[in-house]
C-alpha positions as CSV (number, residue, x, y, z in Angstrom):
1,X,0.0,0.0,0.0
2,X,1.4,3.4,-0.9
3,X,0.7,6.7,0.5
4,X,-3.0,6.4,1.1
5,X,-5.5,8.5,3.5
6,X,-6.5,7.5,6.8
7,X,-9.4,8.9,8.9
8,X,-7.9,8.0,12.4
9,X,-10.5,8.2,15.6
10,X,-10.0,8.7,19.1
11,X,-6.7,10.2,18.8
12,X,-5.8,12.0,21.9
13,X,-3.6,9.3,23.9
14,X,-3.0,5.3,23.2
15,X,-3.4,3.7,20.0
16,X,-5.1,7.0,18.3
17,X,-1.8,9.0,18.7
18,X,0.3,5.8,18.6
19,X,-2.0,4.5,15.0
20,X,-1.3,8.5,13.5
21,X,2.0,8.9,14.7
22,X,3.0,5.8,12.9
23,X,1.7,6.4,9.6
24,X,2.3,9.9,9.3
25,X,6.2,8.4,9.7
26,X,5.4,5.8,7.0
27,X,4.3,8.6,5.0
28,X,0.7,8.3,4.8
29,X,-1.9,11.2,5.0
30,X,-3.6,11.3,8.2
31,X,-7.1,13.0,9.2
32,X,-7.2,12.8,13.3
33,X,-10.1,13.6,14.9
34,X,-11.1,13.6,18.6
35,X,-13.9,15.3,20.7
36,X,-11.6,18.4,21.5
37,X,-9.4,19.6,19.0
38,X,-7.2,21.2,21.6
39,X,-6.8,17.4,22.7
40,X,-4.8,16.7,19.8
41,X,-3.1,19.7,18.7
42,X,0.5,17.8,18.7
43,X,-0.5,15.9,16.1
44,X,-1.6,18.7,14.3
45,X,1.9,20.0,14.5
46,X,3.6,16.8,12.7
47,X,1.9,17.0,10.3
48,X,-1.9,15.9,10.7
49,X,-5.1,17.3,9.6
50,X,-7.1,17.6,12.3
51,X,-11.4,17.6,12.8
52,X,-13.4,17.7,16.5
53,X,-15.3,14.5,16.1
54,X,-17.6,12.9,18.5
55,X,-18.9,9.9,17.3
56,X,-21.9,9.6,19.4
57,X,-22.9,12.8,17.6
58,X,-26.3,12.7,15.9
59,X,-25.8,10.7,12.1
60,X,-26.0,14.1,10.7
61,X,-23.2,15.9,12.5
62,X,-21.3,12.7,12.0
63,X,-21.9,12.7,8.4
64,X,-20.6,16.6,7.6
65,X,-17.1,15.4,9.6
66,X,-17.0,13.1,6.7
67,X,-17.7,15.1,4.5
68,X,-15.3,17.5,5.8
69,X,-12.6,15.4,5.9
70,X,-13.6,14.0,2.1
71,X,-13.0,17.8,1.2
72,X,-9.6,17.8,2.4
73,X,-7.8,15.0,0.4
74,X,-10.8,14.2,-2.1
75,X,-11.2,10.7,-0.7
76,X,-10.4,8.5,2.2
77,X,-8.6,5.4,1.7
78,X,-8.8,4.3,5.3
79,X,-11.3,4.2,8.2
80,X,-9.6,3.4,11.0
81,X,-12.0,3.1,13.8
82,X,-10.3,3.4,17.0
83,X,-12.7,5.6,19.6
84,X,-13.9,3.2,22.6
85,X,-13.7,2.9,26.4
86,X,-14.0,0.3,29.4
87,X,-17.2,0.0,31.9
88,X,-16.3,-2.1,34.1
89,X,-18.8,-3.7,37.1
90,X,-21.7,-6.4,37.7
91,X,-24.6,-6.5,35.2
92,X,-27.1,-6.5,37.8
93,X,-25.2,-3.1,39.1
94,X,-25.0,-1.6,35.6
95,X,-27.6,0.9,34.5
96,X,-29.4,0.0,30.8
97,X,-27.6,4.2,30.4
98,X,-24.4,3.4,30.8
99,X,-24.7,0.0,28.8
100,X,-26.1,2.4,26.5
101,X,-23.6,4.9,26.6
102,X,-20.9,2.0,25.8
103,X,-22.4,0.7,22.9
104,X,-22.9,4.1,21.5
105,X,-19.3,4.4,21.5
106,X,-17.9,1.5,21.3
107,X,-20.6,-0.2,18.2
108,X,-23.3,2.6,16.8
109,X,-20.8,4.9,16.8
110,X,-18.2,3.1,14.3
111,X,-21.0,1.8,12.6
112,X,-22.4,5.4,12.1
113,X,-19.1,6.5,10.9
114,X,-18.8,3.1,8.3
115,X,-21.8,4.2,6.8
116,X,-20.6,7.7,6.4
117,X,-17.6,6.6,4.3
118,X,-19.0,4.1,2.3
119,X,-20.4,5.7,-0.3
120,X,-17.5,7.1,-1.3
121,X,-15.4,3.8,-0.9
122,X,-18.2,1.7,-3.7
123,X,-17.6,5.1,-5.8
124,X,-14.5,4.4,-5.9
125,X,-14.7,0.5,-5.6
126,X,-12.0,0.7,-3.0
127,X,-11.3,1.4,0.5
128,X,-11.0,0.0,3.6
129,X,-12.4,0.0,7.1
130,X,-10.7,-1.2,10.2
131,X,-12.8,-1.6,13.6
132,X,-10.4,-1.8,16.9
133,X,-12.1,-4.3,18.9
134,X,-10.7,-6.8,21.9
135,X,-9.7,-10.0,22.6
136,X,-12.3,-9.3,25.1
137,X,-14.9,-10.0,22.9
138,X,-14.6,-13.5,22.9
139,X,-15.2,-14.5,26.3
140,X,-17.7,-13.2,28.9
141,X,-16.6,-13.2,32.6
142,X,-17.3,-10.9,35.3
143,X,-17.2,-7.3,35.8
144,X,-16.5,-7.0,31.8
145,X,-20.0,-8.3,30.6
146,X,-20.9,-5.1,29.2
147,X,-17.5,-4.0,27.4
148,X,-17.0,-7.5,26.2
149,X,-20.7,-7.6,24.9
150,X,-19.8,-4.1,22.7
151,X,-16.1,-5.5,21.4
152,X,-18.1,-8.8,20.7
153,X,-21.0,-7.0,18.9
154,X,-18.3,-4.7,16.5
155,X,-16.6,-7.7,15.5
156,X,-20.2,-9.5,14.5
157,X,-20.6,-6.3,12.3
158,X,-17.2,-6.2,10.8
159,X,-17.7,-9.7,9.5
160,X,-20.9,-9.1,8.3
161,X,-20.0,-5.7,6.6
162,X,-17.2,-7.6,5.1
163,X,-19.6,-10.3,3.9
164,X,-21.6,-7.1,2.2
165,X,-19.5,-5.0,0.8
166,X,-16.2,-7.3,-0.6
167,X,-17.7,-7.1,-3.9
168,X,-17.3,-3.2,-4.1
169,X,-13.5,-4.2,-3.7
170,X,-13.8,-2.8,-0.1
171,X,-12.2,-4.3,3.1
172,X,-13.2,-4.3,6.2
173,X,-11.7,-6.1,9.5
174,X,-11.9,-6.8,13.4
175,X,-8.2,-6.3,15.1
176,X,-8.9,-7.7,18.2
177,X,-5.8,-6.4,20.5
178,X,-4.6,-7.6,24.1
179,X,-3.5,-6.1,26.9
180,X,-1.0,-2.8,26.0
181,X,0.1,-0.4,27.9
182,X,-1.8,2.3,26.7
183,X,-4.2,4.9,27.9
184,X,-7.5,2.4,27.6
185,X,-7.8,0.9,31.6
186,X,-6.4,5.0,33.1
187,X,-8.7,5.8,35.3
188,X,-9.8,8.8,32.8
189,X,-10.7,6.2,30.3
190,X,-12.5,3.6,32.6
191,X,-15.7,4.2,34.1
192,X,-17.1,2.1,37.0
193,X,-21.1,1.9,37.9
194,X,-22.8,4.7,39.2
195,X,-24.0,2.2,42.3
196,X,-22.6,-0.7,44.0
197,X,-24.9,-3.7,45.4
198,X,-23.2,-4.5,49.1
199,X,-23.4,-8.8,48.2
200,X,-21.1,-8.2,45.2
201,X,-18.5,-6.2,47.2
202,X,-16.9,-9.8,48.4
203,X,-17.8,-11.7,45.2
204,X,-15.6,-12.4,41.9
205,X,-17.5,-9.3,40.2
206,X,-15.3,-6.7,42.4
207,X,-12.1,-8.7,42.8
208,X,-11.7,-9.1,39.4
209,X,-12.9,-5.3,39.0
210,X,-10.0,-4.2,41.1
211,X,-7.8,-6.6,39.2
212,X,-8.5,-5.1,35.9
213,X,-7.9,-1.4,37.9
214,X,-4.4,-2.6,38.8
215,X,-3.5,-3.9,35.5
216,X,-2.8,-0.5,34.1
217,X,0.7,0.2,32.0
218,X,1.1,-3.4,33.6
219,X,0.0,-5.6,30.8
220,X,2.2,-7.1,28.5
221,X,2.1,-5.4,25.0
222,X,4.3,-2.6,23.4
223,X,2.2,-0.3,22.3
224,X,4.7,1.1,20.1
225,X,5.6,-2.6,18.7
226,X,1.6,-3.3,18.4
227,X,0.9,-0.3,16.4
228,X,3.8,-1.3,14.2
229,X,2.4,-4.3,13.6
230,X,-1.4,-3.4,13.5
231,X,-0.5,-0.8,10.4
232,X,1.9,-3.7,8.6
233,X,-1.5,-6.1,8.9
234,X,-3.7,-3.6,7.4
235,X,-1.7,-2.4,4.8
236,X,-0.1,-5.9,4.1
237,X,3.6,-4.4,4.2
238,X,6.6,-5.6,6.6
239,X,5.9,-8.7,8.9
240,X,2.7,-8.8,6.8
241,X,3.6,-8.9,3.2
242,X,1.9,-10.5,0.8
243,X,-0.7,-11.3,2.9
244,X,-4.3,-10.4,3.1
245,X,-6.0,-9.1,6.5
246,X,-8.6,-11.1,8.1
247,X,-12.1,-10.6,8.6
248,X,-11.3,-10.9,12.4
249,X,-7.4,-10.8,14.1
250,X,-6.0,-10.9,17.7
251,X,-2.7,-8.9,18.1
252,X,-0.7,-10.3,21.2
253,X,0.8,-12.9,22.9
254,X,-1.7,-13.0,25.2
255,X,-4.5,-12.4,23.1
256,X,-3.3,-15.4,21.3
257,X,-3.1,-17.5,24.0
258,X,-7.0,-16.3,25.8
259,X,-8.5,-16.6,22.1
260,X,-7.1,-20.4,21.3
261,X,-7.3,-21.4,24.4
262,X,-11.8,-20.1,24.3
263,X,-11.7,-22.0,21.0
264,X,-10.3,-25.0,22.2
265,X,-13.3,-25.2,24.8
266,X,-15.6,-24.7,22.9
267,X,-15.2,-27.2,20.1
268,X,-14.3,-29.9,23.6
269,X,-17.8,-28.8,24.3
270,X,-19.5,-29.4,21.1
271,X,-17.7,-32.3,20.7
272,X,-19.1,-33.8,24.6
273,X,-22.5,-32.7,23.4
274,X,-22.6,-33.8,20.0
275,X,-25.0,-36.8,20.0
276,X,-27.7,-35.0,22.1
277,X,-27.5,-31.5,20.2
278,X,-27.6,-33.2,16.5
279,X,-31.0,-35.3,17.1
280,X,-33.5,-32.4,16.1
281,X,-33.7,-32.9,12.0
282,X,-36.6,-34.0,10.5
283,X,-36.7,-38.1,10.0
């Protein structure tokens, strides 16, 4: 992939900065957009274009960002969908708002933004869209029901929408990363439940939920090394050449290791239930 346009989100600290950084040094044109545009006034100084972007704006404000940023370069070549946060805490603790304020973030809003660049990718019968999602979404366990639910939901979509829209010569893909030491588990980026039920306070739900607090610039991912790698996937260069991304792909050891290790039980269990699940056809 040469010198293509990227319309980055969510670019104030971790893998936005990290993701424009990166290709502005590879030479790519980058639009980076984040709700404040004082937020990411650095990258504006090496060399980005910058827009104020919220992307659990109303479609139509999120539509005329696209449109600006179509204006700038005359197309985009790359969505790179990168805007999300953590809520952590017990479902029964969780408010249907705040689910609802994840998964306006985390799933409408990409999808909102998708939509937005599309027609101008099947003009062009080229383009490609990249969702970051989370090994997360692949397994459900306690105090991360909600944010796994919305990574789990975003990489349903990306396979779909790549299922759709392939045959307008665009791609689209999940990157499912592990545990880095970026900005995504501060404790400016990860929200908790408004209330807390007293039963749960000596239960699994708020051990693990002071776990995941304590795992921050702990876990085991380069950021700088994932990024690297994240961009080689996507545009099929470096440790990635010659080969084509994936409709869905972990990035890290450890993501590597959770993911085959959830795919390993499940096909155990099918395979322990096999003769009672597969007696329901017609005789």
């Amino acid at each position: 992939m040469s010198s293509h346009v990227w319309l980055v989100t969510g670019c104030p600290s971790g893998f936005g900065d990290a993701f424009a950084r990166e290709l502005l040094s590879r030479g790519h044109k980058v639009i980076a957009t984040a709700r404040s545009l004082q937020s990411i006034t650095a990258l504006s100084n090496t060399g980005a274009h910058t827009l104020a972007l919220d992307v659990t704006a109303p479609v139509e404000e999120v539509n005329k960002v696209v449109q600006d940023a179509l204006s700038i370069y005359g197309r985009i070549d790359v969505l790179l969908s990168n805007a999300g946060f953590v809520h952590t805490g017990g479902l029964e603790e969780t408010t249907i708002e705040e689910d609802l304020k994840v998964f306006q973030t985390n799933v409408f809003g990409a999808l909102n933004l998708a939509r937005a660049v599309l027609p101008s990718m099947r003009i062009r019968r080229s383009g490609t869209i990249v969702f970051i999602s989370s090994m997360a979404g692949w397994v459900g366990s306690a105090t991360m029901g909600t944010y796994a639910a919305s990574k789990a939901a975003i990489s349903i979509y990306a396979e779909a929408l790549r299922d759709e829209v392939a045959e307008f010569g665009i791609q689209v893909a999940a990157i499912e990363p592990g545990g880095f030491r970026s900005s995504l588990l501060s404790s400016k980026n990860m929200k908790t439940p408004s209330h807390h039920i007293q039963d749960y306070d000596k239960s699994k739900v708020r051990a693990t939920e002071t776990y995941i607090g304590q795992l921050d610039q702990t876990q085991p991912g380069d950021v700088q090394k994932g990024i690297k790698i994240m961009v080689d996937i996507i545009t099929g260069t470096g440790v990635a050449e010659g080969k084509t991304i994936p409709g869905r792909l972990v990035v890290g050891s450890d993501a590597y290791e959770m993911v085959r290790s959830v795919c390993d039980n499940h096909i155990k269990t099918f395979d322990d239930w096999k003769n009672i699940i597969i007696q329901t056809d017609h005789e």
